[in-house]
N, C-alpha and C positions, 0 to 999 in steps of 0.2 A: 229556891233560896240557897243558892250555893253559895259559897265563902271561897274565893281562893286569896293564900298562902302561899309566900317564895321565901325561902332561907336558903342562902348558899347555893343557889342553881337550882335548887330542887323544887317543887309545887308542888301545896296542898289542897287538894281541894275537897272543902269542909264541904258534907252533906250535915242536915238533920234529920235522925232515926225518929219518925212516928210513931205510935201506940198502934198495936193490933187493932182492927176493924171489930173482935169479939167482945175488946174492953171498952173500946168506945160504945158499944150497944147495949154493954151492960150497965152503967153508965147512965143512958137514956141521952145522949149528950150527941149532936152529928158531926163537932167538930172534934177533930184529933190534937190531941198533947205531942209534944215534944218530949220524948224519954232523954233524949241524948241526941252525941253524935259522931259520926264515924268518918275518916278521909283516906282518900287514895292519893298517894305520892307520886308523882312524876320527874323524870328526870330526861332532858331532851325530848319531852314528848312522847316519852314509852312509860309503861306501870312500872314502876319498882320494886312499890311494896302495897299491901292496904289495914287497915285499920279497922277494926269494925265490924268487918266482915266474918262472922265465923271465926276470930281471930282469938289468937288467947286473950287480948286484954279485954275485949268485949266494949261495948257501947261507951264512949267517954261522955262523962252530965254537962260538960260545959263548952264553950267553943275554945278558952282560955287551957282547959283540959287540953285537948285536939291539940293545940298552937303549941304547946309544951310539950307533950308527948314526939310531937312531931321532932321539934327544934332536939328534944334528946337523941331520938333514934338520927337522924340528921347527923349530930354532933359525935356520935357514937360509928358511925359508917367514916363520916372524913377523918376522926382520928385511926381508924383502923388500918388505916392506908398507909 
């Protein structure tokens, strides 16, 4: 269930971040939640940057999060220039 995202050249492509396999069993439940979720930027086809991963801002809750964070850090990179 990927989501992509293009603003200004660049591509986002949303993932959604699941719930640990430990809490769904705790749970008693075999389908997994959606915590959040996280995206990798692209820009001509190479990473640029990512989201989510290990990163400092950590898992975003909504995809509307993602798309915004995104368009900032985005809008924050082409003004730098």
């Amino acid at each position: 269930m990927t989501m992509n995202y293009v603003y200004k050249g660049f591509e986002a492509r949303i993932l959604p971040e699941m719930e640990s396999t430990e809490s769904r069993l705790a749970r008693g439940d075999w389908r997994s939640r959606i915590v959040g979720y996280r995206y990798t930027a692209h820009y001509r086809g190479r990473i640029s940057f990512r989201v989510g991963y290990d990163s400092e801002v950590g898992v975003l809750p909504t995809v509307d999060d993602a798309i915004t964070d995104f368009q900032n850090r985005i809008d924050a990179i082409t003004d730098s220039l």
